[in-house]
KOLROBA-128203 format. One record per residue (C-alpha): residue in three letters; residue number from 1; x negated, z negated, y negated. Coordinates in steps of 0.05 Angstrom, whole numbers, plus 5000, padded with zeros to 4 digits. Layout:
<recs>
{'Ala' NUM {X Z Y}} ...
</recs>
This chain:
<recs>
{'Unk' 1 {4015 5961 4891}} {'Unk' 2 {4003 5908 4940}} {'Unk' 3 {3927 5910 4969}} {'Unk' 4 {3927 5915 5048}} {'Unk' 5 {3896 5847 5075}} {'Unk' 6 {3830 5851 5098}} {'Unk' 7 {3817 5813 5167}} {'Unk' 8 {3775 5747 5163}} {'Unk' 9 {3793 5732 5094}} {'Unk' 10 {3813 5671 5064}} {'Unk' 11 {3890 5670 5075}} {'Unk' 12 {3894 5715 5149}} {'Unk' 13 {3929 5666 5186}} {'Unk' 14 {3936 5724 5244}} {'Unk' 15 {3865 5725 5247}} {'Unk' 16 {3846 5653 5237}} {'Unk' 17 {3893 5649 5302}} {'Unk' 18 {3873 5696 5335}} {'Unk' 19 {3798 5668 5331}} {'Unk' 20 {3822 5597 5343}} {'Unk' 21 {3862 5619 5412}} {'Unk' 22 {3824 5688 5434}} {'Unk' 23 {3757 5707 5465}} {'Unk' 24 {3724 5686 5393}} {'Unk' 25 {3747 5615 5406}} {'Unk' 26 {3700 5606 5459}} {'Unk' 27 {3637 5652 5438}} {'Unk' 28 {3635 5609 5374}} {'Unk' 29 {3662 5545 5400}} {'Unk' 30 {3626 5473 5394}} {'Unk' 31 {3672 5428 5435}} {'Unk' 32 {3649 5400 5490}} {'Unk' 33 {3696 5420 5533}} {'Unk' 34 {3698 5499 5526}} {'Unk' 35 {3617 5494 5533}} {'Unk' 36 {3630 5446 5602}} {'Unk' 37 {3678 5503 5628}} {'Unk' 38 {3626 5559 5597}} {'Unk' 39 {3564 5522 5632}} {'Unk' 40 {3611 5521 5698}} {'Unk' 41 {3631 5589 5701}} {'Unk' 42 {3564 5615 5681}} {'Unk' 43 {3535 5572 5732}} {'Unk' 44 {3575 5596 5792}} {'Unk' 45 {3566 5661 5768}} {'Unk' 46 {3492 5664 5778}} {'Unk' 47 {3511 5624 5842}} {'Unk' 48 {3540 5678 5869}} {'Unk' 49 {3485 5728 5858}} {'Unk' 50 {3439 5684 5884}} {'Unk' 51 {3479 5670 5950}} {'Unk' 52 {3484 5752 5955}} {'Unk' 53 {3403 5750 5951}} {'Unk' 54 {3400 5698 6008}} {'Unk' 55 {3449 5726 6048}} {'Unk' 56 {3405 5787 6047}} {'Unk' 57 {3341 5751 6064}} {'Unk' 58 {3379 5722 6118}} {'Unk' 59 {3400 5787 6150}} {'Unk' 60 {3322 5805 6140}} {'Unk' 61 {3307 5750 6184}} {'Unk' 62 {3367 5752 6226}} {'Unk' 63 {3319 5792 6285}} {'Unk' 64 {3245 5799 6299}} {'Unk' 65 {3199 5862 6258}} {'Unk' 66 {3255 5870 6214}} {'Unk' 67 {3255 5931 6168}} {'Unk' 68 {3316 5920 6127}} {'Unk' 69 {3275 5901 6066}} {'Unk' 70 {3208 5919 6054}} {'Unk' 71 {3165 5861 6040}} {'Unk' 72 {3151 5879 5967}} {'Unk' 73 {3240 5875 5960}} {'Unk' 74 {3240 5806 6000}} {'Unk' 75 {3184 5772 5961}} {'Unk' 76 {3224 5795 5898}} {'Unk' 77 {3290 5764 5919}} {'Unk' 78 {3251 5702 5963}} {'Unk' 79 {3227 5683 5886}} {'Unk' 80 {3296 5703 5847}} {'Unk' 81 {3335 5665 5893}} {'Unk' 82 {3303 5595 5889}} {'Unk' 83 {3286 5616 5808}} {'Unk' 84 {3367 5625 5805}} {'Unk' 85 {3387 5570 5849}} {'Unk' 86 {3346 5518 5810}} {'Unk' 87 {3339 5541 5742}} {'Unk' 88 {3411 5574 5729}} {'Unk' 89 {3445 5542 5781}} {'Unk' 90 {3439 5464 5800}} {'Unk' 91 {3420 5445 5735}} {'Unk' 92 {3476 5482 5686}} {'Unk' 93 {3528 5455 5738}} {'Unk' 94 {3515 5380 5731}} {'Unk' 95 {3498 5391 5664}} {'Unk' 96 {3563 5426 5659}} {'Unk' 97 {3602 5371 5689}} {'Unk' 98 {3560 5325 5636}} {'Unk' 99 {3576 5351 5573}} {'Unk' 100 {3654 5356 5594}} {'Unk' 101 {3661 5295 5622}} {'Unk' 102 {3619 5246 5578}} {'Unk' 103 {3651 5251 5522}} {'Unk' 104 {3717 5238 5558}} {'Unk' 105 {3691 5178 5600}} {'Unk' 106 {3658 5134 5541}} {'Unk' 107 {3723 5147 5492}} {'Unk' 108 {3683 5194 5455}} {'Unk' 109 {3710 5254 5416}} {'Unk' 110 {3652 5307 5414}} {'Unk' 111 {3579 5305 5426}} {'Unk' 112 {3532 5280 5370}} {'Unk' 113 {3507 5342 5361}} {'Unk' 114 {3554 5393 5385}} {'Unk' 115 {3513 5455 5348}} {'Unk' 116 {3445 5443 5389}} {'Unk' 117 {3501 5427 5452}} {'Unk' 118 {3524 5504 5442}} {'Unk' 119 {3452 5530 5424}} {'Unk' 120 {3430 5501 5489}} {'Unk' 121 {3482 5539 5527}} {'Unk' 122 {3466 5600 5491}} {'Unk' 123 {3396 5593 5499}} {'Unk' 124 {3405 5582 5567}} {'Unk' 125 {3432 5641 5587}} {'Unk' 126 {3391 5691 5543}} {'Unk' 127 {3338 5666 5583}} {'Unk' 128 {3375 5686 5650}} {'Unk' 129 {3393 5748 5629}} {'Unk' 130 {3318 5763 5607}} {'Unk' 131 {3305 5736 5682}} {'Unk' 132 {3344 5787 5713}} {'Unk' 133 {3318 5844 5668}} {'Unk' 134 {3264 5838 5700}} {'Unk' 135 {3291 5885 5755}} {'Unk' 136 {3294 5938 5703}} {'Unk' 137 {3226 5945 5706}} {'Unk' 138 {3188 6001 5727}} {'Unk' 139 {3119 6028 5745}} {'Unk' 140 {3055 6006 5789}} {'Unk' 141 {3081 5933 5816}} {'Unk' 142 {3151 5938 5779}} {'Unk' 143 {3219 5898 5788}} {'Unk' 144 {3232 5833 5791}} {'Unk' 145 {3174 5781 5806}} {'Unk' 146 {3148 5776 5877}} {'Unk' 147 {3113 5706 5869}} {'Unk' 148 {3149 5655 5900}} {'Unk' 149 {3201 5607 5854}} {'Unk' 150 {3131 5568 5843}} {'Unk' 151 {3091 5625 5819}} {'Unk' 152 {3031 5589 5850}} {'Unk' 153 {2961 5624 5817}} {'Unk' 154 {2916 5664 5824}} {'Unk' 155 {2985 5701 5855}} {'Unk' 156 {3018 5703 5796}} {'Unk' 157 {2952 5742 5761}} {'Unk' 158 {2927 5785 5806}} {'Unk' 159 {2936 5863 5812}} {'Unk' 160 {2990 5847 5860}} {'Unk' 161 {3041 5819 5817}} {'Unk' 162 {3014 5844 5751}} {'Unk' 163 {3071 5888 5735}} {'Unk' 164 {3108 5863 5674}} {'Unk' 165 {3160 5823 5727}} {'Unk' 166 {3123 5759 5723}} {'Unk' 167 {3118 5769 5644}} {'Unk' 168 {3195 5766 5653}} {'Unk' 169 {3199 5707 5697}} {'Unk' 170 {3158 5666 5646}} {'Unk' 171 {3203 5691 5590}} {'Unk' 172 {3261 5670 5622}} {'Unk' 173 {3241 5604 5639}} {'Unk' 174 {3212 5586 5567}} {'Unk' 175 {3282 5604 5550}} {'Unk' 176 {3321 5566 5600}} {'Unk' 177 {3276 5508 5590}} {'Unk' 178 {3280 5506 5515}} {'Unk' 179 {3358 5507 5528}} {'Unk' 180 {3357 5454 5584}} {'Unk' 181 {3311 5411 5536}} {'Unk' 182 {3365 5411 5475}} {'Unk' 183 {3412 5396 5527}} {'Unk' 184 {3406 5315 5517}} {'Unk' 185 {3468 5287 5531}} {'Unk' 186 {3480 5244 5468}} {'Unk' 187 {3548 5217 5449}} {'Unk' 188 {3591 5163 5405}} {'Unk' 189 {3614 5103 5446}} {'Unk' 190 {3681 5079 5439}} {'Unk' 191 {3690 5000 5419}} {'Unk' 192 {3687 4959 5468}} {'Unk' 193 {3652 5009 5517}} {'Unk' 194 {3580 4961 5529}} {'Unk' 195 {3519 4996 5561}} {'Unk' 196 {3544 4947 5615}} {'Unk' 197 {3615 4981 5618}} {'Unk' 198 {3589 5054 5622}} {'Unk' 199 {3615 5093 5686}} {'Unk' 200 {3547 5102 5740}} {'Unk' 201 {3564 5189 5721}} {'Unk' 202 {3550 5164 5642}} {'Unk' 203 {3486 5120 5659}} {'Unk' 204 {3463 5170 5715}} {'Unk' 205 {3468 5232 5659}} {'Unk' 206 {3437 5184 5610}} {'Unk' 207 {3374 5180 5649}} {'Unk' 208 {3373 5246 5669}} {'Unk' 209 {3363 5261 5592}} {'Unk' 210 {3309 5220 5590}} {'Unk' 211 {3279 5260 5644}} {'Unk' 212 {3288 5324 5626}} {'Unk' 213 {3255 5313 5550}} {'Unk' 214 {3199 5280 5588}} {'Unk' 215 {3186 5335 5640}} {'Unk' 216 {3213 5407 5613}} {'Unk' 217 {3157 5400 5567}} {'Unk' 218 {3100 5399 5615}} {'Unk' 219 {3131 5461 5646}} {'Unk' 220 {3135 5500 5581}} {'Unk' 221 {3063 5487 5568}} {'Unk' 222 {3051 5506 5643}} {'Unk' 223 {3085 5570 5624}} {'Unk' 224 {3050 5581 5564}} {'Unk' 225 {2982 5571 5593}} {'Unk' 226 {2995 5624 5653}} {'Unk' 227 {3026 5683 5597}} {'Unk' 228 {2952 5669 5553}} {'Unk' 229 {2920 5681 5620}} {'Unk' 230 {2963 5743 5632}} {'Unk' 231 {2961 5767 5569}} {'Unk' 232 {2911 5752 5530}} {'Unk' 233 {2850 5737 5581}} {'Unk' 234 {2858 5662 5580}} {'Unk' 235 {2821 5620 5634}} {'Unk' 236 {2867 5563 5648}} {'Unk' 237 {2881 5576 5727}} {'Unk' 238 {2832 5641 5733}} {'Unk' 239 {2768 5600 5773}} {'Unk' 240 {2730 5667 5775}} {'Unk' 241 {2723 5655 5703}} {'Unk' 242 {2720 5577 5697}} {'Unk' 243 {2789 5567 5710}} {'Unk' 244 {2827 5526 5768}} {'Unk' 245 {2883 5549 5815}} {'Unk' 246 {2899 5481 5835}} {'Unk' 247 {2910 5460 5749}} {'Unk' 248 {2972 5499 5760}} {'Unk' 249 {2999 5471 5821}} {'Unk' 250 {2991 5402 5788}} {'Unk' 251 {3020 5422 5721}} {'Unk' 252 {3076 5448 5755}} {'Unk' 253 {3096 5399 5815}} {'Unk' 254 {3089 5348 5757}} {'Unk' 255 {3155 5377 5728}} {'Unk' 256 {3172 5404 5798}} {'Unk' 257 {3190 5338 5832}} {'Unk' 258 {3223 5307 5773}} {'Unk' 259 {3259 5363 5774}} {'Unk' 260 {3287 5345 5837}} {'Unk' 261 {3309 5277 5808}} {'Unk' 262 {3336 5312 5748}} {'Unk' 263 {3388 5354 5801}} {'Unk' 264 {3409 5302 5840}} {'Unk' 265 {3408 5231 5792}} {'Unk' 266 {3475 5266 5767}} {'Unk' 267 {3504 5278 5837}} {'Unk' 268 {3497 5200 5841}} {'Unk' 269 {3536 5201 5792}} {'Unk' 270 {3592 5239 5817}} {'Unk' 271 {3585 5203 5885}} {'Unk' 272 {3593 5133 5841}} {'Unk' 273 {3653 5159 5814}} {'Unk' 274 {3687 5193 5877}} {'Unk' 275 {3670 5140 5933}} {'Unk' 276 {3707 5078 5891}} {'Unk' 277 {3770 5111 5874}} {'Unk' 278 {3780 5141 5944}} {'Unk' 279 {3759 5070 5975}} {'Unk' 280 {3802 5035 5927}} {'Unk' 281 {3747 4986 5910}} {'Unk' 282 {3698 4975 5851}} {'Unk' 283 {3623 4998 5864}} {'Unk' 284 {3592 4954 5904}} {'Unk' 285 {3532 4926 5868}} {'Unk' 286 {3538 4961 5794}} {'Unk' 287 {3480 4936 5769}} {'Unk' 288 {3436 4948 5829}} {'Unk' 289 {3462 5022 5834}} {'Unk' 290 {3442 5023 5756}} {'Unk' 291 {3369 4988 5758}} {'Unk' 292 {3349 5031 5828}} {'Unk' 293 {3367 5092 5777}} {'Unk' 294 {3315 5071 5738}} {'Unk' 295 {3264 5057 5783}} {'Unk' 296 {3277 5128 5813}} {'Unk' 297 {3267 5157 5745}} {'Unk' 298 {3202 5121 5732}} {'Unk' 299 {3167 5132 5809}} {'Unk' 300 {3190 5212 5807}} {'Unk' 301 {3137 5215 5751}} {'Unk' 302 {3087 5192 5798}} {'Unk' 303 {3092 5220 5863}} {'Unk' 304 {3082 5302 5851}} {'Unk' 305 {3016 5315 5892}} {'Unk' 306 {3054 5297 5956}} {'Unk' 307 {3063 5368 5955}} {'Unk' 308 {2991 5383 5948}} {'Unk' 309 {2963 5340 6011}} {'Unk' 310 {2936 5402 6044}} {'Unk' 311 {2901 5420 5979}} {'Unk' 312 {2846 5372 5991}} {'Unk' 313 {2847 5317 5932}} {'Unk' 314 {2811 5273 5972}} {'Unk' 315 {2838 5211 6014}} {'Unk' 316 {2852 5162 5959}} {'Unk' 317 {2899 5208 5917}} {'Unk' 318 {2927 5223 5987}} {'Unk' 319 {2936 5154 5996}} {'Unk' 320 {2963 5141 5918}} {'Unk' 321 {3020 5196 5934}} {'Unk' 322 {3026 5180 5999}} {'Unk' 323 {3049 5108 5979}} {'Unk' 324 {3091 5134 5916}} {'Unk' 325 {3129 5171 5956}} {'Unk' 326 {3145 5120 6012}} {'Unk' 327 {3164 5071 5947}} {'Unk' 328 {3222 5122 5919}} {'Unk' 329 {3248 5116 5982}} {'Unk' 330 {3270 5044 5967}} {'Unk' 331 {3311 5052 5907}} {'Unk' 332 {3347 5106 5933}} {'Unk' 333 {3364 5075 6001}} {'Unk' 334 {3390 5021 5956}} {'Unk' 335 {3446 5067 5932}} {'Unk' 336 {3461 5094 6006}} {'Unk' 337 {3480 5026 6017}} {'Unk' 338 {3521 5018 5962}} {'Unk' 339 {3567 5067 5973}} {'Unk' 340 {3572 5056 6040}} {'Unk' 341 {3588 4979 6030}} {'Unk' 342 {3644 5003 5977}} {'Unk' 343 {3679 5053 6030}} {'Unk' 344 {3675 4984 6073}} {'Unk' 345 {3741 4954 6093}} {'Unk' 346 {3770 4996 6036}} {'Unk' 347 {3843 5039 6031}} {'Unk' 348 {3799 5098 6045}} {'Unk' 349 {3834 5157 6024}} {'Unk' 350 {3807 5223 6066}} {'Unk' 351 {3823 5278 6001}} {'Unk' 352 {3773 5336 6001}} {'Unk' 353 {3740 5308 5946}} {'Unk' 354 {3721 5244 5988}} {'Unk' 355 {3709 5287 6040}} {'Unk' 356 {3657 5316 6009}} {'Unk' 357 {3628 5248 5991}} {'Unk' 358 {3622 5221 6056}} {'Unk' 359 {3582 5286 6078}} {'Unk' 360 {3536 5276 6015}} {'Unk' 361 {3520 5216 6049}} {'Unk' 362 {3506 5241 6110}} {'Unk' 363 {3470 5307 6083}} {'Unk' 364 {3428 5267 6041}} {'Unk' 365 {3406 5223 6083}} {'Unk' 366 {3377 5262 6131}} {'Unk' 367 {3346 5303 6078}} {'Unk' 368 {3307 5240 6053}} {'Unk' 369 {3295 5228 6124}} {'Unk' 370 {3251 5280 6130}} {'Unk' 371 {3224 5275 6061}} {'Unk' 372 {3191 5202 6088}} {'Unk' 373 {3159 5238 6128}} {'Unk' 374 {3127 5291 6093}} {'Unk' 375 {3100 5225 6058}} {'Unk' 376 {3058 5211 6116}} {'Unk' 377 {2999 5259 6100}} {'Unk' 378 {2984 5280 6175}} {'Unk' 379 {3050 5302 6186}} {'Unk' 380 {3048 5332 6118}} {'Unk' 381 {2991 5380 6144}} {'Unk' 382 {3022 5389 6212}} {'Unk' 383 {3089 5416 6172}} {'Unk' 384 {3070 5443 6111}} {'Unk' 385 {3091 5516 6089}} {'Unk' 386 {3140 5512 6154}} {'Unk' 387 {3209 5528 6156}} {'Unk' 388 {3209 5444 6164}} {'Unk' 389 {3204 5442 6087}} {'Unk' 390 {3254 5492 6076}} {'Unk' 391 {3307 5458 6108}} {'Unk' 392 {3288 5386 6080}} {'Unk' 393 {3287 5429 6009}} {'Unk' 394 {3361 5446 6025}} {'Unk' 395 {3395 5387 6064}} {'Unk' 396 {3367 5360 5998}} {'Unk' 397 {3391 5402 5946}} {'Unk' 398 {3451 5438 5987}} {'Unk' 399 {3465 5388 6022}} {'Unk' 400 {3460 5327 5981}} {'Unk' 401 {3472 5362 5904}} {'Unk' 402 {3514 5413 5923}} {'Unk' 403 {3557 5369 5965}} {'Unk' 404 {3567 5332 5911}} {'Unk' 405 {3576 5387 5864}} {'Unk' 406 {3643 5404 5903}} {'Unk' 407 {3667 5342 5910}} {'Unk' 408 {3669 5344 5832}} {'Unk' 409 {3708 5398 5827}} {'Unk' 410 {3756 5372 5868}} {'Unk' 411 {3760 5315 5836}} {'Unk' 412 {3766 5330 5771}} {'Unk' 413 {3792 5396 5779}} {'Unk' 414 {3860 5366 5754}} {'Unk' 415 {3830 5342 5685}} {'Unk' 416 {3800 5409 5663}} {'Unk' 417 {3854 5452 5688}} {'Unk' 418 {3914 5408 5693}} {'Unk' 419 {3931 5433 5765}} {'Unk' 420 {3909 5408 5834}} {'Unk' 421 {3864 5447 5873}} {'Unk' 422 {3916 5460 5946}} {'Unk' 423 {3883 5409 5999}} {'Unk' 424 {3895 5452 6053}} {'Unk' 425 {3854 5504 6038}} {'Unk' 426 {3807 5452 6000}} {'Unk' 427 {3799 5419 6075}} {'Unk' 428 {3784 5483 6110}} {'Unk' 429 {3745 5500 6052}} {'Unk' 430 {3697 5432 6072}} {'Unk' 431 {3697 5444 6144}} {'Unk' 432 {3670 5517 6139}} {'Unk' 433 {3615 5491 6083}} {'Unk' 434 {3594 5433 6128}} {'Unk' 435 {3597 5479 6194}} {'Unk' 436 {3557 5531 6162}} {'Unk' 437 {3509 5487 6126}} {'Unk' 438 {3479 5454 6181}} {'Unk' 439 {3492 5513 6229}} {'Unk' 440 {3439 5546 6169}} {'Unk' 441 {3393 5487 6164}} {'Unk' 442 {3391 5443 6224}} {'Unk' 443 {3356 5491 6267}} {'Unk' 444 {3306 5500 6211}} {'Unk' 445 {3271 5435 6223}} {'Unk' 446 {3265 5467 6302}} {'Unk' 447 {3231 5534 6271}} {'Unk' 448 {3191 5493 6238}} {'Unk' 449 {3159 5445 6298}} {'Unk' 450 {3154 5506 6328}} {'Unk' 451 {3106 5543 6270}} {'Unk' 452 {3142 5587 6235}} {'Unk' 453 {3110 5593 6166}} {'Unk' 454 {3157 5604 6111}} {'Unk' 455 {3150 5661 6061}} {'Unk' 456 {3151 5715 6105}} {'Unk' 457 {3192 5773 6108}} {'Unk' 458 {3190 5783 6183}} {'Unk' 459 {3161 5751 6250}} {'Unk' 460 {3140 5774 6318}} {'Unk' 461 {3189 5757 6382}} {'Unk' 462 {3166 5683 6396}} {'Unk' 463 {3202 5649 6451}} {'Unk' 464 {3259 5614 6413}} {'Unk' 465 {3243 5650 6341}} {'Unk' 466 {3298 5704 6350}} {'Unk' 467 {3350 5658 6374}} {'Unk' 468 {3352 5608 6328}} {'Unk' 469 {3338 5658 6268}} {'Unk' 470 {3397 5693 6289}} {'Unk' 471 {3435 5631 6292}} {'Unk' 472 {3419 5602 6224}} {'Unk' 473 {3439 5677 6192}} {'Unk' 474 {3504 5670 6220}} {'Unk' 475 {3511 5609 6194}} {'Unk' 476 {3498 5636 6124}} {'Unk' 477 {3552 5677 6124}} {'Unk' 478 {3597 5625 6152}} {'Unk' 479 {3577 5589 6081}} {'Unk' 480 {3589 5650 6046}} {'Unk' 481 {3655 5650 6073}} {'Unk' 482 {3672 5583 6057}} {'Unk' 483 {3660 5603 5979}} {'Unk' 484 {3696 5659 5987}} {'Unk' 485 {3755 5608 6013}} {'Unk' 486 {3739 5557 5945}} {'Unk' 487 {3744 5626 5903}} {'Unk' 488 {3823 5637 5927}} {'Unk' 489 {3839 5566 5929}} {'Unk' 490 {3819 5559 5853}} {'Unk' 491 {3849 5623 5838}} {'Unk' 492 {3912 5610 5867}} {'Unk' 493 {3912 5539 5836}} {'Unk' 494 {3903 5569 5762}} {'Unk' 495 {3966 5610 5768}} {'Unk' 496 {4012 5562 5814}} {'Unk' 497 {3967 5493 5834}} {'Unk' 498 {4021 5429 5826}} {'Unk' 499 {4020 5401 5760}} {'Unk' 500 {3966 5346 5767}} {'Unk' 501 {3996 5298 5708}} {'Unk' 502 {3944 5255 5675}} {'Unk' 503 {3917 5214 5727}} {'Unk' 504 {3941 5242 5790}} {'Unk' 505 {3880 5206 5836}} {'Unk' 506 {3900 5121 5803}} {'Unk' 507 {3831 5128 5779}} {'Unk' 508 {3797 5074 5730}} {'Unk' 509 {3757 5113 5675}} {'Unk' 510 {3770 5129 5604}} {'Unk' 511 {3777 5216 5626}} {'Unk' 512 {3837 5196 5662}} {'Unk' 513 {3874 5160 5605}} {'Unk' 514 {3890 5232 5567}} {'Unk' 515 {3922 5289 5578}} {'Unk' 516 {3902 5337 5630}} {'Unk' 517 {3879 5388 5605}} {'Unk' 518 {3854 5332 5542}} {'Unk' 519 {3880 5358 5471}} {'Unk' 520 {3815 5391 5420}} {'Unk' 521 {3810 5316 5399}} {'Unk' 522 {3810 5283 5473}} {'Unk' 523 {3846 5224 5456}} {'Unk' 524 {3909 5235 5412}} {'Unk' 525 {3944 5166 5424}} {'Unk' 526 {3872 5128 5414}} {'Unk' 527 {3823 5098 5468}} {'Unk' 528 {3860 5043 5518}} {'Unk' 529 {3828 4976 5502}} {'Unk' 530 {3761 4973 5542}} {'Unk' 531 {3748 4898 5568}} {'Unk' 532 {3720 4920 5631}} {'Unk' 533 {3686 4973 5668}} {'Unk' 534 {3749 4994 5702}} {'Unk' 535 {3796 4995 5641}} {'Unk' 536 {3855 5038 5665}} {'Unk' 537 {3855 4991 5723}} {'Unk' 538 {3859 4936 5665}} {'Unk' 539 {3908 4960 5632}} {'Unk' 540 {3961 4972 5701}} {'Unk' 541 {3942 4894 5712}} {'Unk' 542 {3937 4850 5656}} {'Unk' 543 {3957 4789 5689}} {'Unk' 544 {3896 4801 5742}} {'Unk' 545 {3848 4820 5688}} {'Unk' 546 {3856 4755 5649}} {'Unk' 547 {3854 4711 5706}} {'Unk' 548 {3787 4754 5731}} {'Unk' 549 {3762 4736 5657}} {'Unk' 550 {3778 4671 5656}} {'Unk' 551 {3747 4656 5729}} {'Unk' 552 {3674 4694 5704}} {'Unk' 553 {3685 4649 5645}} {'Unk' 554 {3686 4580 5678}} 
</recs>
C-alpha cells in the first residue's frame, strides 16, 4: 500500500511550489527585492496610521479651546505620530528603496548578507508592533506614551508618564534600532563598476550606512540608560538624585540630528538619479555632489546642541554649534546647485516623477532656509518650541524627503512592478500634495512669529490663531486626499498600468538594463559592459563613448 505523502518532505514538489510562489515565499524570503517591496509596503502602512493620528491632531487644533481630544489622547498621538513618522516611516522607505535598488544599480545579484538584510526587516517591525502595543495598556497613566517623539527627561520618569507606555516606547525603539543598525547596505560590485562609476543613490546609501552604525548606537545606549532609570532606580537623567536632564537631551540630539542626515542623504540620491534623466544631461559636477556628501556626513556629527541653545551651555558652545551649523549649510547648497545647473539648458522632460524633483528643490530649500536661521542663537531663542520649528521640521522632512520619496516611486515604479504608474492621475496626484503641503506648513512659520508654542493640545482665540489654524487643517486633509489619489492610481496600475518594458524612462543605470520586474537572479543575460558612469548610455553610443575616451585620454 502506497503511504500518503506527507507535506514539506523531501520529494513534494506541490509544496516546494507552493512555498516558492505563495505567502511562504515572502515570510521566509532573502532576496533583496521581496524585502525592498516588504520594507515599502510596511512602510506606507504605518504611514497611513500615522497620517490618521495627524489628521486628528489637526482637527484638535482646527478651532480655539478645542475639546475633541483630551490632552492626555493628544500628547499620546503628538508623540506616536513623529515616533511613527521617523522611526517606521522615513527611514524603512529609503531604506526600502536601498536594498531593492542597490543591488540592481552596481550589477550585483543579492546583498552580502541577505540573512541579517531579512533579520533587519523582521526586527524592524517586531519593534513597531511592540510600539503600538503600547495602546493596549491599561491602568493609572495607561496607553500609548504621552512624552513627546523626544521623550525629553525628567518627563519621561515622572508620575505623569510612568505607566508602562513609555516602557513600550523604549522597547520598540531598541528594536527598531537594532533592525535599522543590521540594515548596512553592503553589496558585490560588478567588474568594471569603480567607486568612481557608482550611481550618487549607491554612494548616497553608502554613506548613510556609515551613519547609521555610527549613530543608532548612541541612541540604544540612550535608551538603555532611561529603562535602568525607570526600572531599576538608575540615576543617569534623575538630578534629584545626582543625575542630569540635560545628559539626555545631548545623548539624544547627538543621534537626533544625524538622524536627519540619515533621512534625507538618500533622497539626494533619488534626486541625483531623477533630475539627469528627465534633463537629459549627466550630473553636473559628480564628484562635487559626492565629496559635499561627505562633508555633510562628517559636520552632522558635530552640530546637535543647536537644538539646545535655550538650554544654557554657555556662549562658546553656542558659538561652536552656532558655527557648525552655518558650515553644513555649505555642502549642501553645493548640491542645490548641482541639480539646478543639470536641469540647465537641458531636454527637460515635465513627468510626475520630475515633477516631484523640481518641488524637492524648492521644498528643501526653504526648509534649510529657515534652518540657517535657527543657527543664529538669538533667533534660536526668539523661535524655539514655536510652531516656526515645526514647519522647518516638515518643509524639511515632508517637504524635502518625502518629495523625494514620491518621485521614486514614480520613477521606478516601472522596474518593481513592470507597469507605469497613469500620469494623469500621477499629475493631479502632485498638485494636491504640493497644494496641501504648503497650504499645511507655510502658515506655520506665521503661528510661529506670532507665539504659538508647539505641543499643545489647544489655544485661546488670539487675533490671527484661529484663522490660520483652521487653514493649515484644511490643508491636511487636502494631503490626505492627495494619498488617497496615489492609493487608486497604484492600484489601478497593478491590475491595468501600460506595460513599462525595461527601460521605459532612456535612463543610464545598470537597474534599467533587466527585465522589469528583474528575474530572482537580476541579471539573466549578464551585466552590460561598464566603462563609464552612464553605461546604458554607453552602450546606445559606442561611437561617442570611444571618442569621449579617447579625448579624456589625450
Amino acid at each position: 500500500m502506497k503511504e500518503a505523502a506527507i507535506p514539506g518532505a523531501l520529494g513534494d514538489e506541490s509544496f516546494e511550489q507552493e512555498a516558492r510562489e505563495g505567502w511562504l515565499s515572502w515570510v521566509a524570503s532573502v532576496d533583496h527585492k521581496q524585502l525592498g517591496i516588504m520594507y515599502l509596503l510596511g512602510a506606507f502602512i504605518f504611514f497611513l496610521v500615522a497620517g490618521m493620528l495627524a489628521l486628528l491632531m489637526r482637527v484638535q487644533l482646527a478651532v480655539p479651546n478645542n475639546h475633541f481630544l483630551s490632552p492626555q489622547m493628544y500628547n499620546q498621538f503628538f508623540t506616536m505620530h513623529g515616533t511613527t513618522m521617523i522611526f517606521l516611516v522615513v527611514v524603512p522607505l529609503l531604506v526600502g528603496f536601498a536594498t531593492y535598488m542597490v543591488p540592481l544599480m552596481i550589477g550585483a545579484r543579492d546583498m552580502a548578507f541577505p540573512r541579517l538584510n531579512a533579520l533587519s526587516f523582521w526586527v524592524q517591525i517586531f519593534g513597531g508592533v511592540m510600539l503600538y502595543f503600547s495602546f493596549a495598556t491599561s491602568g493609572v497613566n495607561g496607553g500609548a506614551p504621552a512624552v513627546g517623539w523626544f521623550s525629553y527627561a525628567p518627563l519621561s520618569e515622572t508620575a505623569y508618564s510612568y505607566g508602562p507606555g513609555v516602557n513600550y516606547w523604549i522597547l520598540g525603539l531598541l528594536g527598531i534600532g537594532v533592525g535599522t543598525l543590521t540594515a548596512g547596505i553592503i553589496a558585490m560590485r560588478a567588474p568594471g563598476m569603480s567607486i568612481r562609476r557608482l550611481p550618487l543613490f549607491v554612494w548616497m546609501t553608502l554613506i548613510t550606512g556609515f551613519l547609521i552604525v555610527v549613530v543608532m548606537p548612541i541612541l540604544n545606549a540612550g535608551l538603555v540608560m532611561l529603562l535602568a532609570d525607570r526600572l531599576l532606580n538608575a540615576h543617569f537623567f534623575r538630578a534629584e538624585t545626582g543625575g542630569s536632564a540635560v545628559l539626555w537631551q545631548h545623548v539624544f540630539w547627538a543621534f537626533g540630528h544625524p538622524e536627519v542626515y540619515i533621512m534625507v542623504l538618500p533622497a539626494f540620491g533619488i534626486i541625483s538619479e531623477v533630475i539627469p534623466v528627465f534633463s537629459g544631461k549627466p550630473i553636473y559636477g559628480y564628484e562635487f555632489v559626492a565629496a559635499s556628501t561627505l562633508a555633510i556626513a562628517f559636520l552632522s556629527l558635530t552640530v546637535w546642541a543647536h537644538h539646545m541653545f535655550a538650554v544654557g551651555l554657555g556662549h562658546a558652545f553656542d558659538m561652536f554649534f552656532a558655527i557648525c551649523s552655518m558650515a553644513i549649510s555649505v555642502p549642501t547648497g553645493i548640491k542645490i546647485f548641482n541639480w539646478t545647473a543639470t536641469m540647465y539648458q537641458g531636454r527637460v522632460r515635465f513627468t510626475t516623477a520630475m515633477l516631484f524633483a523640481v518641488s524637492f528643490l524648492l521644498m528643501f530649500t526653504i526648509g534649510g532656509l529657515s534652518g540657517i536661521a535657527f543657527a543664529v542663537v538669538p533667533i534660536d531663542w526668539q523661535l524655539t518650541d514655536s510652531y516656526f520649528v515645526v514647519a522647518h521640521f516638515h518643509y524639511v522632512l515632508f517637504g524635502g524627503t518625502a518629495f523625494a520619496l514620491f518621485a521614486g516611486v514614480y520613477y521606478w515604479f516601472p522596474k518593481i512592478t513592470g507597469r507605469m504608474l497613469d500620469e494623469r492621475w500621477g499629475k493631479v496626484h502632485f498638485w494636491l500634495t504640493f497644494i496641501g503641503f504648503n497650504l499645511t506648513f507655510m502658515i506655520q512659520h506665521v503661528l510661529g512669529m506670532l507665539g504659538m508654542p508647539r505641543r499643545v493640545f489647544t489655544y485661546p482665540p488670539l487675533p490671527g490663531w484661529e484663522a490660520m489654524n483652521l487653514l493649515s487643517t484644511v490643508g491636511a486633509f487636502v494631503l490626505a486626499f492627495a494619498v488617497l489619489i496615489l492609493m487608486i492610481n497604484v492600484a489601478i496600475s497593478l491590475r491595468s498600468g501600460k506595460i513599462a518594458g525595461d527601460n521605459p524612462w532612456d535612463a543610464w543605470t545598470l537597474e534599467w538594463a533587466t527585465t522589469s520586474p528583474p528575474p530572482v537572479e537580476n541579471f539573466t543575460h549578464g551585466v552590460p559592459p561598464i566603462n563609464g558612469r552612464r553605461p546604458l548610455w554607453d552602450l546606445a553610443h559606442p561611437d561617442r563613448t570611444d571618442a569621449m575616451m579617447m579625448k579624456l585620454a589625450g
